[in-house]
OpenMM code with the backbone's topology and positions (N, CA, C; nanometers):
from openmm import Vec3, app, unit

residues = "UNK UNK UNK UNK UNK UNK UNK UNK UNK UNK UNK UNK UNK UNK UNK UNK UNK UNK UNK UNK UNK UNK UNK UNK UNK UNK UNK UNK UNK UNK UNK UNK UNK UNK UNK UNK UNK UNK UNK UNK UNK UNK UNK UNK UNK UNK UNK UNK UNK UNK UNK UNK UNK UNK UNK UNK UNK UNK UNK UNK UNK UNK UNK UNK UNK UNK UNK UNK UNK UNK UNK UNK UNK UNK UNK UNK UNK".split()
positions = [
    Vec3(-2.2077, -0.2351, -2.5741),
    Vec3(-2.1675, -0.1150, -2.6436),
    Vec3(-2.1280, -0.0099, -2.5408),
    Vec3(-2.0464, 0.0455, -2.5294),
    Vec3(-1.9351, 0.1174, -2.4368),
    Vec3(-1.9717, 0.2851, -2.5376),
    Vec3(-2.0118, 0.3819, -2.4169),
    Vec3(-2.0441, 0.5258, -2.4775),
    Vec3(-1.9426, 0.5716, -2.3827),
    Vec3(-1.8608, 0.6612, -2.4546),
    Vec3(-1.8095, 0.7217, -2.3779),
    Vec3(-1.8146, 0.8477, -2.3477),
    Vec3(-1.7780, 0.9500, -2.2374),
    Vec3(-1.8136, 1.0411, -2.1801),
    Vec3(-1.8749, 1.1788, -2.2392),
    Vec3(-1.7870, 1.2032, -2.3448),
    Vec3(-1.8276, 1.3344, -2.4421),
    Vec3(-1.9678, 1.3016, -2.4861),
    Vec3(-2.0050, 1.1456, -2.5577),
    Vec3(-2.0842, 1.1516, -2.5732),
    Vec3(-2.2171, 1.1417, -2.5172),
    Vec3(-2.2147, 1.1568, -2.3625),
    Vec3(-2.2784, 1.1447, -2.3051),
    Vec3(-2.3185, 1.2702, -2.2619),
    Vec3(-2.1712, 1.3650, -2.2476),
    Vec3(-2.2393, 1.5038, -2.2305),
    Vec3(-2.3146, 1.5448, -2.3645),
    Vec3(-2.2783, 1.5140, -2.4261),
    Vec3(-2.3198, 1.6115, -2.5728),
    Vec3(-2.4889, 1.5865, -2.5770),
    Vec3(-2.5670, 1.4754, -2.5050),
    Vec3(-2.6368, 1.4091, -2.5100),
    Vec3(-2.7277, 1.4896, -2.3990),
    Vec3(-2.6315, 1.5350, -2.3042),
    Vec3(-2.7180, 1.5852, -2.1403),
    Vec3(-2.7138, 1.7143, -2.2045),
    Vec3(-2.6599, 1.7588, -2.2781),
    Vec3(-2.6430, 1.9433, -2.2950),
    Vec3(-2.7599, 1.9514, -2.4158),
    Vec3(-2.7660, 1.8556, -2.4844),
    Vec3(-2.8830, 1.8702, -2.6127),
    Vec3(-2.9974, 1.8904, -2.5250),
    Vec3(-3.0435, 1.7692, -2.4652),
    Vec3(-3.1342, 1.7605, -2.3994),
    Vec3(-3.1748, 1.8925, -2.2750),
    Vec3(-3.0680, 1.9001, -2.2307),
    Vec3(-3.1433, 2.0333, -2.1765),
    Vec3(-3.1547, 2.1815, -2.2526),
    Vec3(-3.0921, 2.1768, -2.3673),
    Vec3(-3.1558, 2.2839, -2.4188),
    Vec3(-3.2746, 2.3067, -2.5346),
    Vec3(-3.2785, 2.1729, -2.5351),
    Vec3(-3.4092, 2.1323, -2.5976),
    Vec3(-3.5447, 2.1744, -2.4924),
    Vec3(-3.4784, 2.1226, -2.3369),
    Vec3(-3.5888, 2.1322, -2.2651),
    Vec3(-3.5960, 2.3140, -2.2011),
    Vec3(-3.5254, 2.3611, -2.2217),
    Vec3(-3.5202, 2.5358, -2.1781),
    Vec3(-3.6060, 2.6155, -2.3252),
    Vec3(-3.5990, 2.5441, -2.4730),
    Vec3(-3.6441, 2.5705, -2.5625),
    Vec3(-3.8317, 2.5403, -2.5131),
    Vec3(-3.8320, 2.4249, -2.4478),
    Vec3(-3.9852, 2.3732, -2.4918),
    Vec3(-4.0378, 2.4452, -2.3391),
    Vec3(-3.9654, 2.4711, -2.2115),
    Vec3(-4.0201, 2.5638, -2.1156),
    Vec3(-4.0769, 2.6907, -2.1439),
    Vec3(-3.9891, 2.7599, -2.2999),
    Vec3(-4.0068, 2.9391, -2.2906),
    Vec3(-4.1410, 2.8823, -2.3915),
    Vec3(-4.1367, 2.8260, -2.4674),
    Vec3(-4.3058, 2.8010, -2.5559),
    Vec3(-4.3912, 2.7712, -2.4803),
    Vec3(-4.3614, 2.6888, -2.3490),
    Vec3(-4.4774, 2.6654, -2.2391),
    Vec3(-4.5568, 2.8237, -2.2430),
    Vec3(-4.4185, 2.8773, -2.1588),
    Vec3(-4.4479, 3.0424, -2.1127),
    Vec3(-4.5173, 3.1519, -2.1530),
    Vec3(-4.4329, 3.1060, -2.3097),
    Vec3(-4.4780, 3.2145, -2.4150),
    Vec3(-4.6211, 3.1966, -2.4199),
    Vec3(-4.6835, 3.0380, -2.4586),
    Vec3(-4.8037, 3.0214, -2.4386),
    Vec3(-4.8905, 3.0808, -2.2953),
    Vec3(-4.8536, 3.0288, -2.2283),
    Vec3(-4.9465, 3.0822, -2.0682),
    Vec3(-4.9441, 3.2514, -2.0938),
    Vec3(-4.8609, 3.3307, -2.0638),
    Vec3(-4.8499, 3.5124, -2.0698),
    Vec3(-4.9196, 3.5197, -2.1907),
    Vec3(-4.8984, 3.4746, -2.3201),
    Vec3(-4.9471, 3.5990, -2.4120),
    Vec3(-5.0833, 3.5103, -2.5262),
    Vec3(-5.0844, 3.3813, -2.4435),
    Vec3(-5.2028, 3.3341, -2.5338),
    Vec3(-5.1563, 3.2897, -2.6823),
    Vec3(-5.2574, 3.3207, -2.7863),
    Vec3(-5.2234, 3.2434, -2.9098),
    Vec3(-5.2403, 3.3612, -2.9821),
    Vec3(-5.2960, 3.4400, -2.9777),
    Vec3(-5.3272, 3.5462, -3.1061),
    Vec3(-5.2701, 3.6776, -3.0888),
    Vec3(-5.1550, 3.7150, -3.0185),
    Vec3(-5.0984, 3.8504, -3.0435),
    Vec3(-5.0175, 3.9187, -3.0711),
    Vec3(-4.9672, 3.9731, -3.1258),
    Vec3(-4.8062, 4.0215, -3.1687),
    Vec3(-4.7222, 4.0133, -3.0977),
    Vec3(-4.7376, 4.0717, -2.9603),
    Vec3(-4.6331, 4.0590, -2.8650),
    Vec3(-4.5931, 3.8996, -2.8410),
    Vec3(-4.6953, 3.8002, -2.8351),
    Vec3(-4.6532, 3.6752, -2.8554),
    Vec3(-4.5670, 3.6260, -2.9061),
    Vec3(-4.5793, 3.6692, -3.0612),
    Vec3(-4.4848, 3.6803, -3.1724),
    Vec3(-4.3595, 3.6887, -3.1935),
    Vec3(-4.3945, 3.8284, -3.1054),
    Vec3(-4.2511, 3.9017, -3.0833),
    Vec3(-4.1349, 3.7932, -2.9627),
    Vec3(-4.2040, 3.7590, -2.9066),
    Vec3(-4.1301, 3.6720, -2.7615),
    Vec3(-4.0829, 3.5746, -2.8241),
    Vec3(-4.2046, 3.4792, -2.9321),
    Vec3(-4.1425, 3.3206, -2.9973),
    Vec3(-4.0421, 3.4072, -3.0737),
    Vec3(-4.0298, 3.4838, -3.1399),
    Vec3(-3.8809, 3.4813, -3.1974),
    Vec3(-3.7657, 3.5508, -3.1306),
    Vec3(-3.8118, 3.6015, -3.0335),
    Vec3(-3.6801, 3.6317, -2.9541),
    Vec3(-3.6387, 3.5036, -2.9034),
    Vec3(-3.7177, 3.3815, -2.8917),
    Vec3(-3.7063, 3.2488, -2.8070),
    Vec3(-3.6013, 3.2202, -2.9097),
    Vec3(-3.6810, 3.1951, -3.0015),
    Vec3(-3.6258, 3.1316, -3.1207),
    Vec3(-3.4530, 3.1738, -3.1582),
    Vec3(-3.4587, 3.3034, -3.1384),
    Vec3(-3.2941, 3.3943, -3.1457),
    Vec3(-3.2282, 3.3298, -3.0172),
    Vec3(-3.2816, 3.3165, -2.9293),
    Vec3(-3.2442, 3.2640, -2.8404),
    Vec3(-3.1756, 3.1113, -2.8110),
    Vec3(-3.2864, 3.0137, -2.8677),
    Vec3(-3.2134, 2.9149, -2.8771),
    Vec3(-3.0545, 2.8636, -2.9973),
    Vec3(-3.1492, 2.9787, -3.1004),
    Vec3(-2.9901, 2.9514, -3.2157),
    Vec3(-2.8437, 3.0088, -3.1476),
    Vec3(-2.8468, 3.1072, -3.0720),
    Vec3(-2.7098, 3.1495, -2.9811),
    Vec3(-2.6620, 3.0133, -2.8514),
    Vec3(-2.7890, 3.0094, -2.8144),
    Vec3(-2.7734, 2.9046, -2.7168),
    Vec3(-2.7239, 2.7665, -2.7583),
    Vec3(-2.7640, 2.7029, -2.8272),
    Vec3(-2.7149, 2.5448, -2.8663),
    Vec3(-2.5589, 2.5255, -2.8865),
    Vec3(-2.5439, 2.6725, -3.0118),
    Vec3(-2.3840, 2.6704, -3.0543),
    Vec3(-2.2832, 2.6671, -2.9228),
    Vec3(-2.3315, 2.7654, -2.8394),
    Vec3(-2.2357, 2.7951, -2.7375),
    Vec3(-2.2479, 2.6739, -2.6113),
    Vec3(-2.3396, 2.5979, -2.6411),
    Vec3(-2.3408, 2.4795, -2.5142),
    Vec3(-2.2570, 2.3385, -2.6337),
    Vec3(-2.2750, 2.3508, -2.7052),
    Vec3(-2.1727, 2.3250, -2.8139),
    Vec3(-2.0394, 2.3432, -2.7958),
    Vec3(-2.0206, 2.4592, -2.7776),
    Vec3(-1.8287, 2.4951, -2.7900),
    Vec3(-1.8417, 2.4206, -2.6225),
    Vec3(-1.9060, 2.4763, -2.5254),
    Vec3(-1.8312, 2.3935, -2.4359),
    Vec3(-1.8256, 2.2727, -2.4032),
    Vec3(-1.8986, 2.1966, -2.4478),
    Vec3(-1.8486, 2.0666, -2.4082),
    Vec3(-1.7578, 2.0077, -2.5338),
    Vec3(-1.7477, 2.0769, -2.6280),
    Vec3(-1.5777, 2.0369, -2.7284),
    Vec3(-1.5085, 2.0931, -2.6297),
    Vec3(-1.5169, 2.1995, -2.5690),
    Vec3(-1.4144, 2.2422, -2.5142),
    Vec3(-1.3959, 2.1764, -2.3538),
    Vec3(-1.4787, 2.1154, -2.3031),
    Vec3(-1.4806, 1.9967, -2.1984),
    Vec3(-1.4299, 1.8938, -2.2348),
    Vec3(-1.4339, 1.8252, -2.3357),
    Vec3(-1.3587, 1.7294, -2.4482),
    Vec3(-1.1919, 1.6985, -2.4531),
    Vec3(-1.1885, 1.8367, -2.5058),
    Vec3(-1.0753, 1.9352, -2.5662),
    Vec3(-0.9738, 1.8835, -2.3964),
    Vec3(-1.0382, 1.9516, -2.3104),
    Vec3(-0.9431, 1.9659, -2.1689),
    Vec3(-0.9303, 1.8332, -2.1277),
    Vec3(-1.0268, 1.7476, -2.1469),
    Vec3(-1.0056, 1.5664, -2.0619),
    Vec3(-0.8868, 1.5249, -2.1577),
    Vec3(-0.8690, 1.5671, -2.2938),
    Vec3(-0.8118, 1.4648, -2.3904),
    Vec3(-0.6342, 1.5387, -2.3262),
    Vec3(-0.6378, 1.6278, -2.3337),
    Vec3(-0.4986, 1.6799, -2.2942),
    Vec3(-0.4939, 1.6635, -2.1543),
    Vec3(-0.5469, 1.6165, -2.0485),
    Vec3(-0.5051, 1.5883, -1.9129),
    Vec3(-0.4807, 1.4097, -1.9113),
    Vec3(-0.5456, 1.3263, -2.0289),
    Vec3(-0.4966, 1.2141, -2.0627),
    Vec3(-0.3455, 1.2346, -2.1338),
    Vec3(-0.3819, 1.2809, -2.2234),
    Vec3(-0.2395, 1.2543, -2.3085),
    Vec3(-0.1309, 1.3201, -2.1974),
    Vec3(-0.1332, 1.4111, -2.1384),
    Vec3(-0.0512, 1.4981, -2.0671),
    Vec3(0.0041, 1.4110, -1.9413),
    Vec3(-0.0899, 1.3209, -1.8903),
    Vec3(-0.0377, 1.2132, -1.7703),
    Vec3(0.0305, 1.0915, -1.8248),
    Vec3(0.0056, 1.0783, -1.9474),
    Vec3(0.0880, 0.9249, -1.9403),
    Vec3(0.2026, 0.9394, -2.0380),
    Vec3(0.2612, 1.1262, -2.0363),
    Vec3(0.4012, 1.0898, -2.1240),
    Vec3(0.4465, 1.0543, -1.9878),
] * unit.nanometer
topology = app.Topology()
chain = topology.addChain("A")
for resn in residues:
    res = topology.addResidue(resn, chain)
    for name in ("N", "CA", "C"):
        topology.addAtom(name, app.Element.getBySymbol(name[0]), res)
């Protein structure tokens, strides 16, 4: 079974923002413990954080995609 490249990024870009998601809950945990507002306040800024983040590691690798497919088609007219 033959994967090819996009889907391999799409695969390395999930994965690391999965893993920048599960570092700031490390964090959040160590600084503010389990019981305090400000805690609170941080997991959902995380949380705001990762929903901006995914989309936009998203557009770029369509848009990494986007540029390989037109430097193919573009070399072999």
């Amino acid at each position: 079974m033959e994967v090819d490249r996009a889907t391999i990024a799409q695969v390395i870009v999930s994965v690391i923002g999965v893993s920048v998601f599960v570092a700031g809950l490390v964090v959040i945990t160590d600084i503010y413990g389990a019981d305090t507002a400000d805690g609170g306040w941080a997991l959902v800024g995380l949380i705001v954080l990762f929903i901006i983040l995914m989309p936009m590691l998203g557009f770029l690798v369509e848009r990494m995609k986007d540029d390989e497919d037109e430097s193919t088609n573009g070399s072999s007219s």
